[in-house]
N, C-alpha and C positions, 0 to 999 in steps of 0.2 A: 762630633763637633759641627760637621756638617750641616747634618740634621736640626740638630739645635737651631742655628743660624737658618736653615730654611722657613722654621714654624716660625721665630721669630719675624723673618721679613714679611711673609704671607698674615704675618698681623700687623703687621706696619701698611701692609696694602689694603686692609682691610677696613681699618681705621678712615670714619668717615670725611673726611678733609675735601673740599674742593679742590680743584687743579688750581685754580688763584693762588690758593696760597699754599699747598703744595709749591707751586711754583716760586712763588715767593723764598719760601723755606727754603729752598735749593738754592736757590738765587743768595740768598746769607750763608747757606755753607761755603758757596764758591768764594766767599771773600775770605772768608775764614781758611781755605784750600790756597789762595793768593796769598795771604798775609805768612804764611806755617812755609810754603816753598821760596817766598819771597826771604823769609829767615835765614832759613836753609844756605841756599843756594847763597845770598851775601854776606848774610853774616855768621855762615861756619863754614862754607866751602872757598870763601874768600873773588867768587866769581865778579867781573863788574858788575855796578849796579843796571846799566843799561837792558845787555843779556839776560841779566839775572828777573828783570823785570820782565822782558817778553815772557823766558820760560814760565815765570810766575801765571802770566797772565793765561798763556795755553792748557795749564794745566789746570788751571780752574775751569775752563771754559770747557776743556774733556772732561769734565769731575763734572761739571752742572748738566753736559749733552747725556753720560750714563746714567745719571739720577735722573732726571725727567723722563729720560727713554724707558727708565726701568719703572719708575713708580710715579709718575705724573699723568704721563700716558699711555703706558704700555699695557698696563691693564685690560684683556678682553679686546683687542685694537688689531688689525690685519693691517700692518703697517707696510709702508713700501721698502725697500733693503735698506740694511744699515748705510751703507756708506752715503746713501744718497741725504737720510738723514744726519749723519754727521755732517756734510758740506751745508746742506740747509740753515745748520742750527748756527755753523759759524757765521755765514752768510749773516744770519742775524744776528748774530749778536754783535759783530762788527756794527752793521747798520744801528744797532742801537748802544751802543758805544760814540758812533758819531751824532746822530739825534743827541745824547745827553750833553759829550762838550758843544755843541752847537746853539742847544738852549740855554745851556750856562752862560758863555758869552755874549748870545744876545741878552739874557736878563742882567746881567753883571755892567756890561757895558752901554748898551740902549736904553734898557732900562731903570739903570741907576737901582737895581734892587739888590740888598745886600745878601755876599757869597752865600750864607748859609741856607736860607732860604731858597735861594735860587737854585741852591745844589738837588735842596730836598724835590722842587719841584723838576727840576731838569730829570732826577732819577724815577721820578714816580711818572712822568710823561714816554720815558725811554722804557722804564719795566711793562707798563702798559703796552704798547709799541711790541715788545721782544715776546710777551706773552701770546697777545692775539696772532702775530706771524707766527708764533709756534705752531699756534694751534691749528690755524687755520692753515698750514703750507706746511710746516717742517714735520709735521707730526699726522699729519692728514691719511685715512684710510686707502690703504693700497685700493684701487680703481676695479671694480667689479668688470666682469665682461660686457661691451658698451650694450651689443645686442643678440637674441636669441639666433643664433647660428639656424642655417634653414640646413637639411640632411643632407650629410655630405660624404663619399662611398671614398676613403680615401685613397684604395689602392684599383680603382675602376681602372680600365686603359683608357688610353687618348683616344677620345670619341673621331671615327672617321666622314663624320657628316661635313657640314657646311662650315667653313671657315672664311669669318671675314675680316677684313685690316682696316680698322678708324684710325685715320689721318688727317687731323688736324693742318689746316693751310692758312696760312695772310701772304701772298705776294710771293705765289710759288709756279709763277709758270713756266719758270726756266729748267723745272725739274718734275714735276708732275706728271706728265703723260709719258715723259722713258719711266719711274716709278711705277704708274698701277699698269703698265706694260708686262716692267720686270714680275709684278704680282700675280697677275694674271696669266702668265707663262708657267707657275710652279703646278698649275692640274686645275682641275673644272672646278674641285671643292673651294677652291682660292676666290673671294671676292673681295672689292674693294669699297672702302664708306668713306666719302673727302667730306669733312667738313667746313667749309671755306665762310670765311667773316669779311663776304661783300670784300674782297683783295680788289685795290685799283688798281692792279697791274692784269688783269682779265684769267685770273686761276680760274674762278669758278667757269667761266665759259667755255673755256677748256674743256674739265670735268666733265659739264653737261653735254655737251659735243661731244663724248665718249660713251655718255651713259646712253646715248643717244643712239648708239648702235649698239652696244654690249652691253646685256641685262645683270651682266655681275659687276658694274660700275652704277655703285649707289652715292649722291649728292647730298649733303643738306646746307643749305644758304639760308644764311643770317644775316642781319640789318646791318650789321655793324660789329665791331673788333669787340667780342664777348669776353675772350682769354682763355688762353690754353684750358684748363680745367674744368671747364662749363662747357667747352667744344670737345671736350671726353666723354664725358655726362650726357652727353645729347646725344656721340655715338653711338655710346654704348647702349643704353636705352635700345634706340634702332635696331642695332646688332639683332640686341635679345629678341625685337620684334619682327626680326626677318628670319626668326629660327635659327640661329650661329648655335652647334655647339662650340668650338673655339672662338675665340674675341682676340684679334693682336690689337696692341696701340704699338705706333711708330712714328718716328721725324717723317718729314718729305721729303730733308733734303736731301737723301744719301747718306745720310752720317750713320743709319742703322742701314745692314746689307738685305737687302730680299733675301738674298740665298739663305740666312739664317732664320724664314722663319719657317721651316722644316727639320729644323734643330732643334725651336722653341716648341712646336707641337710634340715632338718625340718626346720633348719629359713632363709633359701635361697628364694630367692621370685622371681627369675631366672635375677633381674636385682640390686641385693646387692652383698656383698662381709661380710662371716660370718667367723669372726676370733674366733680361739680358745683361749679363754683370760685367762692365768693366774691370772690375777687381778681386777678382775671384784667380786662379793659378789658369793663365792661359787666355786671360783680359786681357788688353789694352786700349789705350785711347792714340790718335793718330794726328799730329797736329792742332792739338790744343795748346795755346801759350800757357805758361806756368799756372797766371793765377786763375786759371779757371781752371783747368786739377786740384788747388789749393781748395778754392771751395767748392766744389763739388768733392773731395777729399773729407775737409771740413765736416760739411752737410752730413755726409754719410757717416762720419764715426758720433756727430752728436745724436741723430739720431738711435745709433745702435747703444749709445751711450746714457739718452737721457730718454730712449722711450722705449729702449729695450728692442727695437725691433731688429731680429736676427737676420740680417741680410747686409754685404759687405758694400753692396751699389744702389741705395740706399732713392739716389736720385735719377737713375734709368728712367728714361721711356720707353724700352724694348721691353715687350711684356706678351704673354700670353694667357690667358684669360680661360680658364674651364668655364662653361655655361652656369654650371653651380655654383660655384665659388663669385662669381661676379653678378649672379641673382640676388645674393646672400645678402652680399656690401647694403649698407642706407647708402646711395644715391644721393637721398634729398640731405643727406646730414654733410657732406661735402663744401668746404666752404671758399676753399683754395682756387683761387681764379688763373692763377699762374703756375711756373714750372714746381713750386711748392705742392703741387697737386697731387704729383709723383709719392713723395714722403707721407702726406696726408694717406692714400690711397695702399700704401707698405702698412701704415698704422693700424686702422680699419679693418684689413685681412688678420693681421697679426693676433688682432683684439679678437675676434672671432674666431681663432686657433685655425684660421686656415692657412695649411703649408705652401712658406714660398721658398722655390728651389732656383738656384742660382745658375746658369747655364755663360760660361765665359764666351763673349765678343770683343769685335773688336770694332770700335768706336773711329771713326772719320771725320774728321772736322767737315764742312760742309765745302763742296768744290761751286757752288753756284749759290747767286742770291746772299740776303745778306742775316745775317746771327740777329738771333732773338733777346740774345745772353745778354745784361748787364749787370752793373750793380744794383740798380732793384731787384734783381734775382738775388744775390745773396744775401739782401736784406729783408726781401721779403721770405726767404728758406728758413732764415734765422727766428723770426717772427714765427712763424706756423709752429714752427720744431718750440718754443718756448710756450705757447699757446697750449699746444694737447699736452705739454710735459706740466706746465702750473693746473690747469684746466682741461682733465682727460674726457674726452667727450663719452 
């Protein structure tokens, strides 16, 4: 019986039919699937008509999401996991459920065009609509690897060369020089790269007054407030150019410990990427108000969520950096100007199959100087994260 049923379908797939109307044709059985449960359910199980409607309406809309998934598009298709395509599909068809009553009463009422027509037209603008987003998003080819990974030794040891820490600054000179002190204190391999963006509180002067005596205090100054992520970018580049096999990125203000990043090199393997994870068994964060755990919380489950990237802290800046694994990265393909950089940057490696290992810290709100953090940060997190998840770079 099985069998049967198999050859059978496999010539149903076979059969030359467009996906239009394919699509179409699913799109009539679903009413037909609505009208038979809508029976059912009211008038022989005696359920309200209300309820009994919804259920009606879900169960065609599962009935139409397995039919197109099985033979509309599934055919020959490396598609992305199910469930993401089940939420997609309702996604739309909700949206075009409301496109149709939408159009209806604007031609009905604005219009003055009569119900029928207006129907015919409102559904034939909403199927179109429900189609192209199928196709085009709900149905879309799972995302090939972005770029040719450069060789990567995975279980090499933590290379003992030169180590250096790119530190990004705007208006940090209440904390910077006890910082690349604390850094420079950990062994001669330790160096430090400020990138300061012209701070008018006199960071950079600072800096260079240091680098001025100590040749492992490297500077780069910029015209003007670039943004976190393009002041990473720039370090790092350097790093690479001053021979770093390790690369940390960190705050300035203290809120990541010096002492930890001798922790961070131990589980570098010169071709991973070791993030400092808040939330990992033996994380914390230390004087954060609620709603900045909320999204930074947030952040990091949609990201593990909706782009798959395996790591719990998702939006760290405590990171360590193998020389290969951060040759590897496209640089230029970075678009992330702000703390969304972080996420961007998890992506990237992820997409590249380079391993990132989670190493627990513990997070300090900053005791000087004043927070970066706002609500443009969670909406521009939210932004990036929906960006590479509609549009996988």
């Amino acid at each position: 019986m099985k069998t049967a049923f198999l050859r059978w379908w496999r010539r149903c797939e076979d059969v030359p039919i467009p996906r239009p109307v394919r699509f179409l044709l699913v799109g009539l059985s679903g009413v037909g699937v609505n009208m038979a449960t809508l029976w059912f359910l009211h008038g022989r199980m005696g359920l309200a008509p209300l309820p009994a409607a919804a259920l009606a309406v879900e169960t065609s809309i599962c009935s139409n999401f397995v039919l197109n998934d099985i033979w509309t598009f599934g055919a020959g298709r490396r598609m992305r996991p199910l469930w993401t395509r089940a939420l997609a599909f309702h996604a739309t068809a909700a949206t075009a459920a409301a496109v149709n009553l939408s159009l209806f009463m604007l031609l009905t009422s604005a219009a003055g065009v009569h119900y029928l027509p207006a129907n015919l037209i409102a559904i034939a603008v909403a199927s179109g609509i429900n189609f192209t987003v199928s196709a085009s998003w709900t149905w879309r080819a799972a995302p090939p690897p972005a770029f040719a990974p450069a060789p990567i030794a995975p279980n090499a040891p933590a290379p003992l060369g030169k180590r250096i820490v790119v530190i990004p600054t705007y208006n940090e000179r209440a904390n910077i020089h006890r910082l690349l002190e604390r850094i420079l204190s950990l062994g001669s391999e330790y160096e430090a790269l400020v990138v300061d963006d012209s701070s008018p509180d006199g960071t950079g002067e600072v800096v260079a007054a240091m680098a001025g005596e100590e040749p492992r205090v490297h500077l780069i100054s910029r015209p003007e407030k670039l943004g976190l992520g393009s002041a990473y970018v720039a370090g790092f580049r350097r790093a690479l150019d001053l021979g770093a096999d390790l690369i940390f990125q960190m705050d300035s203000d203290f809120s990541h410990d010096p002492d930890d990043l001798p922790r961070l090199a131990a589980a570098a393997t010169g071709g991973n990427v070791v993030v400092g994870s808040r939330y990992v068994s033996g994380g914390a964060t230390s004087g954060w108000p609620l709603r900045r755990v909320l999204v930074s919380r947030a952040a990091s489950l949609a990201a593990r969520v909706l782009l798959r990237v395996p790591v719990s802290d998702a939006t760290g800046g405590f990171k360590c950096w193998g020389r290969a694994a951060l040759a590897a990265l496209p640089l230029d393909s970075v678009r992330s100007t702000g703390f969304a950089f972080q996420v961007e940057m998890n992506y990237f490696a992820w997409r590249l199959g380079i391993p990132l290992v989670e190493v627990p810290i513990t997070f300090e709100d900053r005791k000087a100087g004043q927070s970066k953090a706002s609500l443009g940060v969670g909406i521009e997190m939210a932004a990036v994260i929906w960006r590479l998840f509609l549009r996988p770079v």
